[in-house]
Structure formats: structure tokens, C-alpha cells
C-alpha positions in Angstrom: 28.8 -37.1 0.0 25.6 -39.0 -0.7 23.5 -36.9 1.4 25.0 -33.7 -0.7 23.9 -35.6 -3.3 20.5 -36.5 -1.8 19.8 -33.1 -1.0 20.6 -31.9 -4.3 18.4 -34.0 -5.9 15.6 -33.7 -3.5 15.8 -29.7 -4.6 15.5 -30.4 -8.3 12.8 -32.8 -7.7 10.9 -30.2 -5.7 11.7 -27.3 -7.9 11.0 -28.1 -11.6 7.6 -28.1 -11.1 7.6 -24.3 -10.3 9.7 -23.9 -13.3 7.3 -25.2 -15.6 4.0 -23.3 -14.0 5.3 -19.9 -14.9 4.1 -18.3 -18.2 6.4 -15.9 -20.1 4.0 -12.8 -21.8 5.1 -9.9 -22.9 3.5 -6.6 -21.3 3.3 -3.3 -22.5 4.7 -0.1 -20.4 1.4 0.9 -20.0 0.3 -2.5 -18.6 3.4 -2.3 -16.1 2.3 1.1 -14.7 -1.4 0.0 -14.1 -0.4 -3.3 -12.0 2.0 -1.1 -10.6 -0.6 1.0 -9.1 -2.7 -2.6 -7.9 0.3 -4.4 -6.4 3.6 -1.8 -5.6 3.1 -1.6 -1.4 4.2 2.0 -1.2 1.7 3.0 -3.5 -0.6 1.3 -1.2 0.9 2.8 1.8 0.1 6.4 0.1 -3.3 5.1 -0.6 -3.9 4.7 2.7 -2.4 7.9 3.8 -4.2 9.5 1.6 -7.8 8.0 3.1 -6.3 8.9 6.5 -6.1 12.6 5.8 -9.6 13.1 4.3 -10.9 11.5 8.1 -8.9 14.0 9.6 -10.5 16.8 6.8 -13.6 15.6 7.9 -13.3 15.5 11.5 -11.7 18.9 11.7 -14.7 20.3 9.5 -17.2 18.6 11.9 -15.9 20.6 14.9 -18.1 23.3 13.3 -21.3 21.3 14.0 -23.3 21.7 17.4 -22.5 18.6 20.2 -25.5 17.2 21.8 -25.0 15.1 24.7 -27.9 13.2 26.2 -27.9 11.0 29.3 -30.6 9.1 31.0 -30.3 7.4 34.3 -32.8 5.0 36.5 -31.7 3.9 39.8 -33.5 2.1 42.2 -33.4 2.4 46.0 -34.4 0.2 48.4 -35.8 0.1 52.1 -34.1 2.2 54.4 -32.8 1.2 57.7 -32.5 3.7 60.5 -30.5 2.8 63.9 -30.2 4.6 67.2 -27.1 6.0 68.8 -25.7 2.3 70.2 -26.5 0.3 66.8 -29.4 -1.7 68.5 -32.7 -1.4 67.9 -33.2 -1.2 63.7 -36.3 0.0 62.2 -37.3 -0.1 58.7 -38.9 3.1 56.5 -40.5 2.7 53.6 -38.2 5.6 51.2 -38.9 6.1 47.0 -38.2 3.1 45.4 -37.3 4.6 42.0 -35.6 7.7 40.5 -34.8 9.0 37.1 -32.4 11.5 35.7 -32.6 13.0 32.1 -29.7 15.4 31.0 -29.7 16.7 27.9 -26.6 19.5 27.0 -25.9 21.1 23.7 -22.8 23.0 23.0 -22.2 25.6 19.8 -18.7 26.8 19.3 -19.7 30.7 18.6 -16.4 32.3 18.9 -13.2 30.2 18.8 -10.5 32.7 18.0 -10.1 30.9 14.4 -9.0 28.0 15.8 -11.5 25.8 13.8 -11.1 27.2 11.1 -7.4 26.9 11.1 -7.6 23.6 12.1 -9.9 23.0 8.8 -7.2 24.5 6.4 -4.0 22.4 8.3 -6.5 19.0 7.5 -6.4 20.3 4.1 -3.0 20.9 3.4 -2.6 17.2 5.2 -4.8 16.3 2.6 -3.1 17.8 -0.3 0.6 16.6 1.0 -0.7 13.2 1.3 -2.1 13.3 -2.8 1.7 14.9 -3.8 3.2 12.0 -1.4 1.1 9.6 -3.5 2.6 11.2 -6.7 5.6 11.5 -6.0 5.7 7.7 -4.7 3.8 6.6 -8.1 6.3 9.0 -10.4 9.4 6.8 -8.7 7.9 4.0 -9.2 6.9 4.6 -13.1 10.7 5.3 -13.3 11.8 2.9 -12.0 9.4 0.7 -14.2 10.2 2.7 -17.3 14.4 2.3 -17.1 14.1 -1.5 -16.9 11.4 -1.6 -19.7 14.2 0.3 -21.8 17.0 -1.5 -20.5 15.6 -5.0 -21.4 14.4 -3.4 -25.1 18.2 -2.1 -25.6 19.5 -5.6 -24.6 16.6 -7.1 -26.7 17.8 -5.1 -29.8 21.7 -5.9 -28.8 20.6 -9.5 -29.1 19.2 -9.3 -32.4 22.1 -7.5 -33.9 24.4 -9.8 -32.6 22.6 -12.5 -34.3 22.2 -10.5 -37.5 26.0 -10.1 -37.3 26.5 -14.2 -36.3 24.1 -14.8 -40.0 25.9 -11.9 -41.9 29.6 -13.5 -40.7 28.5 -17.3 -41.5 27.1 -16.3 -45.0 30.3 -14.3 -45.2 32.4 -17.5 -44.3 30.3 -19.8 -46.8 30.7 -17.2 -49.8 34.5 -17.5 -49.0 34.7 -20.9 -48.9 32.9 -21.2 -52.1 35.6 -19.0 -53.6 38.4 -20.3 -52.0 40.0 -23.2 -54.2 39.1 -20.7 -57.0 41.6 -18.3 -55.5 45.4 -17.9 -56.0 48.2 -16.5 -53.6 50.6 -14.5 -55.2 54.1 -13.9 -52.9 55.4 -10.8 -52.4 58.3 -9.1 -53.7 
């Protein structure tokens, strides 16, 4: 029992400090939709698929381009050692020390069939599916955002009628019991 009690304690203690560091404002729809955008994660997630499909635009559209390839290579290579048929009797030769390579290849696509070209308008689309994605994502969202905002107005406005109703019905009650040892009950016949 006491260390129910201890623990529950312990919880308040650490708690109430949280309590008090929230502020209460009051935000307009407009307001919710923009830090909507800035904080909802599947907005984000769109975001970035939206980033990824523009690389893809752009790498499809650089297949177009010519590829150079270049390559240098140095190698050095030492003494040489030459030995008769029974492995005895080594003699060193002098050989090139040093060799170099340069390669250099260049490759044009001429005639690909349309294959780049298709592969340029299927990036698009990718592109264009990711931006409805996005909208689609950010439209569910703004609803969703939108029927709680009227939700919370329609249960603000219930409250205030209710307590327009609560002042109506008490000055009600105060006017009758002003009247009431002014009033007479008469029995029926």
C-alpha cells in the first residue's frame, strides 16, 4: 500500500511541472495548415519523394549527354632475372624500368531505338505522380485538420449556449422567486 502510494506521489511530483510549461493559444485554420506542412511526417515523406524523382528526371535526361572515360596508368618494372633450364646459374638484365598507359574513350548514344527518350518521359510522369502523391497527402491532412477545427468550434458554441441557457434559467428562478410570496394557488374544481 505505501509504495502505491509512494509511486503515486512520486508521478505527481514529477509531472506538474510539465503541466504548468504548456501555453494554451488559440490558432487560426490557416496557421494549422502551414505548421502542418513544417511538422506532419507524411508530408515530409512526399517531400522527399518528390526530391527523389527530379534525381531520377535528371539522371534519365543526362543519358542524352556524351560519356568520357579517361584512365592513366604508371607501373614500374624492375630488373629482370633470367635462369637456365635446371634453375642454376641466374643472371640479371637490365629491362625498362617505367611504363605508362593513357586511355581516353568517349561514347555518344546516336541511335537508341527511343529508349532515352522514353526513359525521359517515365522520369517525368515519376515526377508528376510524386507532386499529386504530395497533394493528395497534404489535402488528407487539411481535412483532417479542418473537421477537428469545426468540431472543437461546434463544441465551443454548445458550451456557450449551455451557459447562456444556465444564466437565462437562474435569472428565470430569481424573477420567480421574487414573485413567489406575491402569488396565490387557487384549487381546482
Amino acid at each position: 500500500m505505501t509504495k502505491t502510494i509512494k509511486l503515486l506521489m512520486m508521478f505527481v511530483i514529477v509531472s506538474v511541472p510539465y503541466s504548468y510549461g504548456q501555453e494554451i493559444r488559440q490558432m487560426s485554420i490557416g496557421e494549422l495548415f502551414i505548421l502542418a506542412n513544417q511538422q506532419n511526417p507524411d508530408i515530409g515523406v512526399t517531400n522527399e519523394a518528390i526530391t527523389v524523382a527530379r534525381q531520377g528526371e535528371a539522371v534519365a535526361k543526362n543519358a542524352r549527354l556524351p560519356q568520357i572515360n579517361a584512365s592513366l596508368t604508371l607501373s614500374y618494372l624492375g630488373d629482370g632475372t633470367i635462369l637456365d633450364r635446371d634453375f642454376g646459374n641466374a643472371m640479371r638484365d637490365r629491362l625498362p624500368h617505367f611504363s605508362n598507359i593513357l586511355g581516353v574513350e568517349l561514347y555518344q548514344p546516336i541511335y537508341t531505338g527511343g529508349a532515352i527518350s522514353s526513359g525521359v518521359r517515365l522520369a517525368e510522369k515519376g515526377t508528376e505522380m510524386a507532386v499529386t502523391n504530395r497533394t493528395i497527402s497534404v489535402n488528407s491532412v487539411r481535412m483532417s485538420i479542418a473537421t477537428n477545427y469545426l468540431e472543437l468550434a461546434k463544441n465551443r458554441n454548445l458550451l456557450k449556449v449551455y451557459d447562456e441557457n444556465i444564466r437565462l434559467t437562474e435569472k428565470l428562478i430569481g424573477e420567480m422567486m421574487t414573485t413567489l410570496p406575491y402569488t396565490r394557488v387557487i384549487p381546482l374544481p
